[in-house]
C-alpha positions as CSV (number, residue, x, y, z in Angstrom):
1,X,8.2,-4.5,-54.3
2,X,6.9,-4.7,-50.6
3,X,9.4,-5.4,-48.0
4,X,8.0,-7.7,-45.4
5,X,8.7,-6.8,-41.9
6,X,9.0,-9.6,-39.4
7,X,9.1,-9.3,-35.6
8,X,11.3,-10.8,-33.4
9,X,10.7,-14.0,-31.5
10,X,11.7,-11.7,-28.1
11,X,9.3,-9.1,-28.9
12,X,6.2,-11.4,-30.5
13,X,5.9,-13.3,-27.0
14,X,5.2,-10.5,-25.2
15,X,2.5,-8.7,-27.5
16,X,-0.3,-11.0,-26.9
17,X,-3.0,-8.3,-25.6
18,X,-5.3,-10.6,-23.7
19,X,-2.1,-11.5,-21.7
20,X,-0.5,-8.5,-21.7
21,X,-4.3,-7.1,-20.3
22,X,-3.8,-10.0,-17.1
23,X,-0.7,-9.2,-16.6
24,X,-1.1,-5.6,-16.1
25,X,-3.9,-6.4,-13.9
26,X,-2.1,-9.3,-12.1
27,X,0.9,-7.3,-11.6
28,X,-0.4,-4.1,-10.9
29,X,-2.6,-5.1,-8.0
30,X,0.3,-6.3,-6.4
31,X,2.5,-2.5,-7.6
32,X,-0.7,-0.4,-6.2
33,X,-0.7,-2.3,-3.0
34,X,3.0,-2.6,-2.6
35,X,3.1,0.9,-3.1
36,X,0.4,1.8,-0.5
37,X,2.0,0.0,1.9
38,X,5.2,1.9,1.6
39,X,3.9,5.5,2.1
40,X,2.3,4.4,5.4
41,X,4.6,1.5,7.1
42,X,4.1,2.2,10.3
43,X,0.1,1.6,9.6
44,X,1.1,-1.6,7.8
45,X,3.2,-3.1,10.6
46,X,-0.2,-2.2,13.3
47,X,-2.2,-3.7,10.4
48,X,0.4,-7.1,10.2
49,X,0.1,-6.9,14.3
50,X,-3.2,-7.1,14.7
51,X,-3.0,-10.3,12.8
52,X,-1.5,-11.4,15.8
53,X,0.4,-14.3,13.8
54,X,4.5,-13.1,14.6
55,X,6.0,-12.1,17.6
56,X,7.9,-8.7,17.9
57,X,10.8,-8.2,15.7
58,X,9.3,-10.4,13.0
59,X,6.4,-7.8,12.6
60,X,8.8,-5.7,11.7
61,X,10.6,-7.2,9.0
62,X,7.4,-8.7,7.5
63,X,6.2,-5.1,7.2
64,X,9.5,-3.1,5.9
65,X,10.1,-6.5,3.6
66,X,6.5,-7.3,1.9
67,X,5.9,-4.1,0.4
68,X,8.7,-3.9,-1.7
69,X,8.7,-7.6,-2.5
70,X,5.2,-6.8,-4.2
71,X,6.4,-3.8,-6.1
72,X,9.4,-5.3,-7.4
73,X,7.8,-9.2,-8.4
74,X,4.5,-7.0,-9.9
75,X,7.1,-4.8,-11.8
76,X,8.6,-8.0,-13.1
77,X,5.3,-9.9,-14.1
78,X,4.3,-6.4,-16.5
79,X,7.7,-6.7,-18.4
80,X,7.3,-10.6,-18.0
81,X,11.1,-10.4,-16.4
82,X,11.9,-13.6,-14.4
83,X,8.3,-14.1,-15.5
84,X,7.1,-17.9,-14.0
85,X,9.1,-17.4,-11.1
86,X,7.6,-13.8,-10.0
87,X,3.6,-15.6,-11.0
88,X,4.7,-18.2,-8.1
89,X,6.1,-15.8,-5.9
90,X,3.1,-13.5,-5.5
91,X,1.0,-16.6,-5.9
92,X,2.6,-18.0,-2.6
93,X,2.0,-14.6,-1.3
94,X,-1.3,-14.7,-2.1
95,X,-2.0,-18.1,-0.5
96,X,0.0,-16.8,2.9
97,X,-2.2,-14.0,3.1
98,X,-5.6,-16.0,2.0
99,X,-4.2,-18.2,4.9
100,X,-4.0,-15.7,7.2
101,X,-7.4,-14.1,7.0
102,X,-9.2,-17.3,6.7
103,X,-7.1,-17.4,10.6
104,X,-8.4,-14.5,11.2
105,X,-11.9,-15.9,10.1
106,X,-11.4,-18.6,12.7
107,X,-10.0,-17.1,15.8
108,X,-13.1,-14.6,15.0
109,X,-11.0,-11.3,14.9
110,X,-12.3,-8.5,13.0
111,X,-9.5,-6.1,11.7
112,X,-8.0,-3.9,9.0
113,X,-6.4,-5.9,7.0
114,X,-4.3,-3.6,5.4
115,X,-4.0,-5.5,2.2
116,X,-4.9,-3.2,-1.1
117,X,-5.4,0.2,0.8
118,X,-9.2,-0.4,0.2
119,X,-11.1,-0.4,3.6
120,X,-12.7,-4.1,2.6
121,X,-14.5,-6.8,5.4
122,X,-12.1,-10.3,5.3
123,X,-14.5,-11.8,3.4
124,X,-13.9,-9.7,0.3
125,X,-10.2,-9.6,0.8
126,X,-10.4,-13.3,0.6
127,X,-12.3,-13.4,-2.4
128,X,-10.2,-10.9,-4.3
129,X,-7.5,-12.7,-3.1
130,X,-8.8,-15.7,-4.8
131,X,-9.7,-14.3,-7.8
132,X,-6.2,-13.0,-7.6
133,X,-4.8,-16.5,-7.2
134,X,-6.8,-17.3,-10.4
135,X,-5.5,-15.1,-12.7
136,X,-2.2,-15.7,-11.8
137,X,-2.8,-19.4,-12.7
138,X,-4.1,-18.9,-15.8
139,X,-0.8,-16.7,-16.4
140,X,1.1,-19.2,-15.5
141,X,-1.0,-21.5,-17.6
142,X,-0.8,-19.5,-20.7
143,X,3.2,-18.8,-20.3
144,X,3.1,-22.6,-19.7
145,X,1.0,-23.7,-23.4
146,X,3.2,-20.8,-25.2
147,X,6.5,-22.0,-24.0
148,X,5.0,-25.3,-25.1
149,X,4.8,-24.5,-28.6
150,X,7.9,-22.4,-29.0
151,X,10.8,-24.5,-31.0
């Protein structure tokens, strides 16, 4: 007699390995670059303040406040914890910092853009940071259809 062994709803919807596969990539993009930011800050806030965006005690907290932010929404998206609301989150990230470059783009400043800890030209940072965008749409897309179905 074979004893059939069911898995539990909680566990099921997070097996999937095509989205498990995004979301480790979605997640820990944002995890890497979180955590790049943190071991240099002081880099980070020259890199925000060459941006030339916020005035003087706003580069600050935009520097000791985004890298974390990353780490901890990333961490979240992986275990899918507060899962649709972290994929908008770093989503809205994304299209602030897609924003800023393209401003950078315009007011024909060439910086570091201190985004992944990859020395990149603005145009690539754009278009990983659209590609980026992408993925984290489909996520939300696929969390979206399989919410959907569920009872």
């Amino acid at each position: 007699m074979q004893v059939e062994r069911k898995i539990p709803a909680w566990l099921l919807c997070r097996v999937d390995p095509v989205e498990f596969l995004f979301r480790i990539v979605f997640g820990g993009v944002f995890c890497i670059s979180g955590t790049m930011k943190m071991t240099d800050l002081l880099a980070f806030e020259a890199a925000i303040r060459n941006y030339r965006l916020l005035g003087d005690p706003y580069v600050a907290w935009a520097a000791m406040s985004i890298p974390p932010l990353e780490i901890i929404a990333g961490s979240a998206v992986i275990l899918r914890i507060l899962y649709p609301g972290c994929i908008i989150l770093l989503c809205g990230a994304l299209t602030v910092f897609m924003g800023s470059l393209i401003s950078l783009l315009v007011r024909g400043i060439d910086t570091e853009c201190g985004c992944l800890g990859i020395r990149t030209t603005i145009e690539v940072q754009l278009a990983i940071d659209c590609l980026l965008a992408a993925l984290g749409a489909l996520l939300l897309w696929m969390w979206r259809k399989k919410s959907c179905l569920a009872p």
